[in-house]
C-alpha positions in Angstrom: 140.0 97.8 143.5 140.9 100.4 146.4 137.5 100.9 146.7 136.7 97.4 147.6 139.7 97.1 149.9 138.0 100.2 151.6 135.0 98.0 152.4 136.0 95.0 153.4 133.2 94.8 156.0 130.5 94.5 152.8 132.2 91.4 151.4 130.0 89.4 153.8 127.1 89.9 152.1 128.6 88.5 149.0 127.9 84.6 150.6 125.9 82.8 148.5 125.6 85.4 145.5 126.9 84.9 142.7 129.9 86.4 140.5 131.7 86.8 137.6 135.3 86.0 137.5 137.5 86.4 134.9 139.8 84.3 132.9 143.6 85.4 133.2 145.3 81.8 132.6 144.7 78.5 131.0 146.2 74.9 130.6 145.6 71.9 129.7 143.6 71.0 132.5 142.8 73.9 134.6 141.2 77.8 134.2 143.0 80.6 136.3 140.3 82.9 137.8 140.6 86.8 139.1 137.4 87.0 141.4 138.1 91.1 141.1 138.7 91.1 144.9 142.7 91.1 144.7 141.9 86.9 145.1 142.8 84.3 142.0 140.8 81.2 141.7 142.2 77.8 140.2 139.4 75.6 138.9 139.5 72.3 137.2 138.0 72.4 133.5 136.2 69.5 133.6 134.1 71.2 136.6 133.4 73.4 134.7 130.9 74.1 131.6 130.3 77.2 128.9 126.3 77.3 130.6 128.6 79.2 132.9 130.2 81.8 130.4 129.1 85.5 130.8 130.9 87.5 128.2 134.0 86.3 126.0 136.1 88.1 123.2 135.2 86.0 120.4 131.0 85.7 121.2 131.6 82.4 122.8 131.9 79.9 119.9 134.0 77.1 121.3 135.1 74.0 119.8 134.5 71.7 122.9 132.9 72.0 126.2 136.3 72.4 127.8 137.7 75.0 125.6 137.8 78.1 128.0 139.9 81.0 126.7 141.9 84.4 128.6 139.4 87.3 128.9 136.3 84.5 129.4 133.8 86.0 132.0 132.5 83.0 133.9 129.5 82.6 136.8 130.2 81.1 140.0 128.7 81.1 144.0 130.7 82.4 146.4 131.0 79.4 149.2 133.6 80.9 151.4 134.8 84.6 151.4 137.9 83.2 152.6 139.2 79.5 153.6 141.8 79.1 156.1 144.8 79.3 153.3 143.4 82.6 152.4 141.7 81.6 149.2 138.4 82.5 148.1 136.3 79.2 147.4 133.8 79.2 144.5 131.1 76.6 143.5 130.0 76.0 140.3 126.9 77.5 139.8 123.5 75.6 139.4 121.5 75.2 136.2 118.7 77.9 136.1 115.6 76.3 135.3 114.7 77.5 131.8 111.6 78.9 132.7 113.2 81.3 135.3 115.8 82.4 132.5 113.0 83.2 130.4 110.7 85.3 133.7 114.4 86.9 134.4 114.7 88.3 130.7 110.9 89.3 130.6 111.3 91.1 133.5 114.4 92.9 132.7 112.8 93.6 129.3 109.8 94.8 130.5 111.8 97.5 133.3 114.3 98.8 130.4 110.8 99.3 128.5 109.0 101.3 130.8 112.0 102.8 132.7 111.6 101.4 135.8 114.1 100.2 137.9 115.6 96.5 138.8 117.2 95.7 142.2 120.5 94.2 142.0 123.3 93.6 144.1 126.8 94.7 143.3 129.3 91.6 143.4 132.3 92.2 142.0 134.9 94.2 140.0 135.1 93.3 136.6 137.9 95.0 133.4 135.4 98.4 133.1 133.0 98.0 135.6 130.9 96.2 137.8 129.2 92.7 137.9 125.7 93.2 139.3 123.7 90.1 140.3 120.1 90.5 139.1 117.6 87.9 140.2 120.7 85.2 139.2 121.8 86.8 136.1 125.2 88.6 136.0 124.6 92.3 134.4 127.4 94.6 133.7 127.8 98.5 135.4 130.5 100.6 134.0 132.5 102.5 135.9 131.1 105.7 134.9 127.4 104.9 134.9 127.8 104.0 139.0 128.4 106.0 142.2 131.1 105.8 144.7 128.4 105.2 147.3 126.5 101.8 145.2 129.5 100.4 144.5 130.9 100.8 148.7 127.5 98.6 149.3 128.8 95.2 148.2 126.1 92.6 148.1 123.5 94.8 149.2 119.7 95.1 146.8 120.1 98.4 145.5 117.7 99.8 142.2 119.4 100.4 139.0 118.2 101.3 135.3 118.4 98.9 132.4 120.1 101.0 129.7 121.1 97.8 127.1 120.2 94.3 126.5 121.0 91.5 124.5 119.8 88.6 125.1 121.6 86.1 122.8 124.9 87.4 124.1 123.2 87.3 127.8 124.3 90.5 127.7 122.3 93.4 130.2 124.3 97.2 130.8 122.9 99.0 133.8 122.6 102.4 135.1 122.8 103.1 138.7 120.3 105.5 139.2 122.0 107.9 142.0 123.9 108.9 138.3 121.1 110.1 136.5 122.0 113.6 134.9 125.8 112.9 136.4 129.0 111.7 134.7 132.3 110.9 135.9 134.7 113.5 134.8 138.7 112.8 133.9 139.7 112.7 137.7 136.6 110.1 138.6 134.7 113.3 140.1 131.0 114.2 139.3 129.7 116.2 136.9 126.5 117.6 135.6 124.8 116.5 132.3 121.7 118.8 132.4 119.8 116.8 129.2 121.4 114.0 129.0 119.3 110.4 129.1 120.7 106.8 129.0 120.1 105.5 125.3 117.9 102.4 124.9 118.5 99.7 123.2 117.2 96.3 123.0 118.1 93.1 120.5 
């Protein structure tokens, strides 16, 4: 998250977008959020509702519509980068038409098809990676598969490759292309990989 503290001056382009925040605490009435940018949320669980849940341990079987667990992945709109207590205020996010979903998924199915990029906008560090918003849907970036450089711009389009997806998990793993024929080596630093290719795979 140094890298983020580095760049404070991009968080103002995350207005508006949405994120993924993690689950570090629960009770019996409210979810304890780590927005990833050194700022923990407190939210209400009856606000809230599992449309919202991005990625989970257990694949997201729940045994009611309140039952939010540690290590859930949940979307939300950033309102306010920061309120006058020093919080960062969230909004639930609204119910993407089902239609949209469906365009979002084609499209994103489509590019990882024919290897073509998608334009997303880094958002947020998540445990491993990076969320990347992607016309409303929260994809994941690991650490290794993006740049120093894309994740600096926070908020900003930028075009990535489409290495996974899974849609009944809502599930999509991207590639920032600035790392083609690159990996990260043991000290974070780049290194060549003459041959190498993202593998593809779609369910």
């Amino acid at each position: 998250m140094q890298l983020y503290r580095r760049h404070n001056s991009s968080l103002k382009h995350l207005t508006g977008q949405v994120i993924g925040a993690k689950v570090f605490k629960t009770d019996r009435r409210f979810v304890f959020l780590d927005t990833g940018f050194n700022k923990y949320v407190k939210y209400a669980k009856k606000e809230l509702h599992l449309s919202q849940l991005v990625s989970s341990k257990d694949g997201g079987l729940r045994n009611s519509p309140e039952d939010f667990r540690v290590g859930d992945v949940l979307q939300f709109v950033v309102e306010e980068l920061e309120t006058p207590y020093g919080d960062m205020q969230l909004a639930v996010e609204r119910r993407i038409e089902k239609d949209k979903v469906a365009g979002v998924w084609g499209m994103v199915k489509e590019a990882m098809r024919s290897n073509k990029p998608v334009m997303g906008r880094v958002l947020n560090g998540v445990n491993g990676g990076y969320s990347v918003g992607v016309a409303g849907i929260v994809a994941f970036c690991p650490f290794s598969q993006m740049s120093f450089l894309t994740a600096s711009k926070v908020g900003m389009l930028q075009p990535f490759l489409v290495t996974s997806m899974n849609q009944a998990k809502r599930n999509i793993v991207l590639l920032d292309i600035n790392m083609l024929g690159k990996r990260r080596g043991p000290r974070g630093d780049l290194v060549s990989d003459q041959g190498h290719s993202p593998n593809r795979a779609a369910h």
